[in-house]
C-alpha positions, 0 to 999 in steps of 0.5 A: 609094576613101574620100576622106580628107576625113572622117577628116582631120575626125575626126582634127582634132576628136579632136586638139582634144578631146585639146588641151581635155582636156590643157587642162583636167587639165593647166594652169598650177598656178595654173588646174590643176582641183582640188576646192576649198570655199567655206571651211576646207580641205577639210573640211565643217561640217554646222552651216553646211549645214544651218542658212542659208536660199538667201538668206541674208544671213549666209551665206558665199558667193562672188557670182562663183561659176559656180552657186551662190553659196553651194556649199561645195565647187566646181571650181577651173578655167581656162577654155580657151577664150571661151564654153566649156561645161562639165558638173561632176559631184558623185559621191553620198556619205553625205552628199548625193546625186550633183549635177551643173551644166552651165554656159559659162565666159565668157573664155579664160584666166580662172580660174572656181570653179564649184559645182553646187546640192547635193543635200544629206542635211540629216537625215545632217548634222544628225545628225553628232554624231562627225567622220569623217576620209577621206570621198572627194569625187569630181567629175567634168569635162567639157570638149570631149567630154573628161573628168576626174576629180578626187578628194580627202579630206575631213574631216567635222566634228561638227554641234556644231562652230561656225564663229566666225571665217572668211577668205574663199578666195584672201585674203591673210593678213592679219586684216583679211581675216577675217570676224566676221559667221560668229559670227551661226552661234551662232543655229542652236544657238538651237532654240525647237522642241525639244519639251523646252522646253513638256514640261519647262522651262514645264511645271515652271516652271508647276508650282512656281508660279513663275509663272501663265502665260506671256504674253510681251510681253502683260504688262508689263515686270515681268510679262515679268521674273518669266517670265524669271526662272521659267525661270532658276531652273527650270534651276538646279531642273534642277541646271544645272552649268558645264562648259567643253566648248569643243573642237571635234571635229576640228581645223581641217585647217590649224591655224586659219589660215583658220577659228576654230571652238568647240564648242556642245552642241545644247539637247537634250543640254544640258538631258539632262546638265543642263551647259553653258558660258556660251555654252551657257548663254545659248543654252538660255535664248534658246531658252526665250525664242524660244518665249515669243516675247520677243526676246534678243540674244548679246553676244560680248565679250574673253576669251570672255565671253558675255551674254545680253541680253532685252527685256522690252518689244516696243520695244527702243528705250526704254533700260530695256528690255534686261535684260542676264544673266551666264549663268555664274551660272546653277546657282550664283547667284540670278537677281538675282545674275546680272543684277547680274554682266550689268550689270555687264559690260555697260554699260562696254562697250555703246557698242562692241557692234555690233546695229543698223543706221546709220552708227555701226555701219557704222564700228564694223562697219570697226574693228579691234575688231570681232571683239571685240563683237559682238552676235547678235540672234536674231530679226534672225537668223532674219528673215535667213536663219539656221534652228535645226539640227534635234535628231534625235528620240530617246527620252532614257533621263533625265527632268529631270521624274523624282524620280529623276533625281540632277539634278532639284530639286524 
């Protein structure tokens, strides 16, 4: 006769597999699994996936996220017991591959978000130039030899899509919650590799004689202003229009309550249609002059106003030596018009701009008007971990460069 010993084992052990699992698929709303995402609301934003470094200090993150600190989409759960191990599976999607984590939830009770390191399709992102409605994000829980499947709908948004402003998960409603730093994004939408830059801005700067060559910052403060002004006025050559495109792709999935985004062309599709904003604007000129290696800097003021300031010399300390331009005048006023129009602009507001480091702006870091001015210092972007979101290669039917192309002005 078989001892009832071993069964009443087994039936002990599925009875606490059922209580783990009833535990963890069936908990208090406020530790009930579900899928959650770093920021947004169930939405993806290819720009922010494709464009921070892993240590990235502008990234968003969640330093007390099981897994990785910066994992967009994680599992919300409470953990059922101390020391309780768990396994989270990503199911594959277009976007990435299927990704897993097998971590230990350290205390009863207490609520963990816990992201696996995804294996992300970042040539599929970057080239996302439409929204997608309903992609299925699917994850998988193992807990105590139990599982749970978990699933939502999610909203893929353009690449062209920036994140402007954000609130961090779980905070309160409050404005003091939000986070400007976001805004350091518009970097990525700074791109020195676009082959247009050598092939077609310098090439034709070069040949109208606009300049001999371009040194950068081996020449002198002058020297550096004439290469400056050679590739303004070659895009305004190019017929470079105003157009104010600022409307992202979808909207955010709870109307702007948790994030701001706008709009931005990448620079091969600026410089193919020959438009852009004032943000835009400033973006391909920062883009030409990265590659010339002079350094520049975004200045984000009210009412959406955006400068572009450039150093003319390799030491930004000496105060001649940041030009300042207003990048509507581009296509429609001179070079001189525009650096009048940024001086203007700029220097009743430059002692509330926030670009550098010590104790004077880690106070205007704390102020109210700190969504206000701000400035995006390309290069200290680059240097912390912000890349430019990769342009697909294609063959462009238009060459700025061809007599017949309606914009080209030789």
């Amino acid at each position: 006769m078989t001892s009832p010993q071993p069964m009443l084992r087994a039936f002990r052990l599925a009875a606490l597999g059922g209580l783990l699992a009833r535990a963890l698929c069936a908990q208090d709303p406020a530790g009930t699994p579900a899928i959650d995402f770093l920021y947004g609301d169930r939405e993806l934003f290819p720009s922010a996936l494709v464009c921070f470094t892993a240590d990235s200090r502008y990234a968003p993150s969640d330093d007390q996220q099981l897994g990785d600190p910066q994992g967009v989409i994680s599992v919300r759960l409470k953990a059922p017991t101390d020391d309780c191990p768990v396994r989270i599976t990503l199911s594959e999607t277009p976007f990435y591959e299927e990704s897993h984590l097998d971590c230990r939830l350290p205390k009863a009770g207490t609520v963990y978000h816990v992201a696996p390191v995804m294996r992300y399709h970042a040539e599929k992102l970057a080239a996302q130039k439409q929204p997608l409605a309903n992609l299925v994000v699917r994850a998988v829980v193992e807990l105590g030899g139990q599982s749970c499947e978990l699933s939502t709908k999610v909203v893929v948004h353009s690449v062209n899509d920036a994140i402007m402003q954000y609130r961090p998960r779980d905070a309160d409603a409050v404005i003091s919650d939000w986070k400007s730093d976001a805004k350091y994004i518009l970097a990525a939408y700074v791109n020195e590799n676009n082959p247009w830059i050598d092939q077609r801005v310098t090439r034709h700067a070069l040949d109208q004689h606009y300049v001999d060559a371009f040194i950068g910052y081996q020449g002198d403060a002058a020297s550096v202003r004439k290469e400056i002004k050679a590739v303004y006025t070659t895009l305004a050559d190019f017929g470079f229009k105003y157009t104010s495109f600022k409307e992202p792709s979808a909207a955010p999935v709870r109307r702007g309550e948790n994030i701001a985004l706008q709009a931005i062309r990448l620079v091969g599709d600026s410089l193919e249609s020959a438009q852009a904003n004032s943000a835009e604007s400033a973006l391909i000129l920062a883009s030409v002059f990265r590659k010339m290696s002079i350094d520049t800097v975004i200045f984000l003021l009210p009412k959406k106003q955006v400068l572009l300031g450039v150093y003319t010399g390799s030491s930004h300390k000496k105060a001649d030596a940041l030009l300042v331009l207003d990048p509507r005048k581009l296509g429609y006023e001179s070079f001189d018009a525009a650096v009048a129009a940024g001086a203007a602009a700029f220097n009743p507001v430059k002692d509330k701009l926030i670009f550098g480091e010590g104790a004077d702006q880690d106070k205007l870091r704390r102020s109210a008007e700190r969504f206000s001015y701000l400035a995006v210092d390309i290069d200290r972007a680059r240097q912390n971990g912000i890349l430019p979101i990769p342009e697909v290669r294609r063959d462009f039917h238009t060459s700025l460069r061809d007599s017949s192309n309606p914009n080209h002005n030789p």
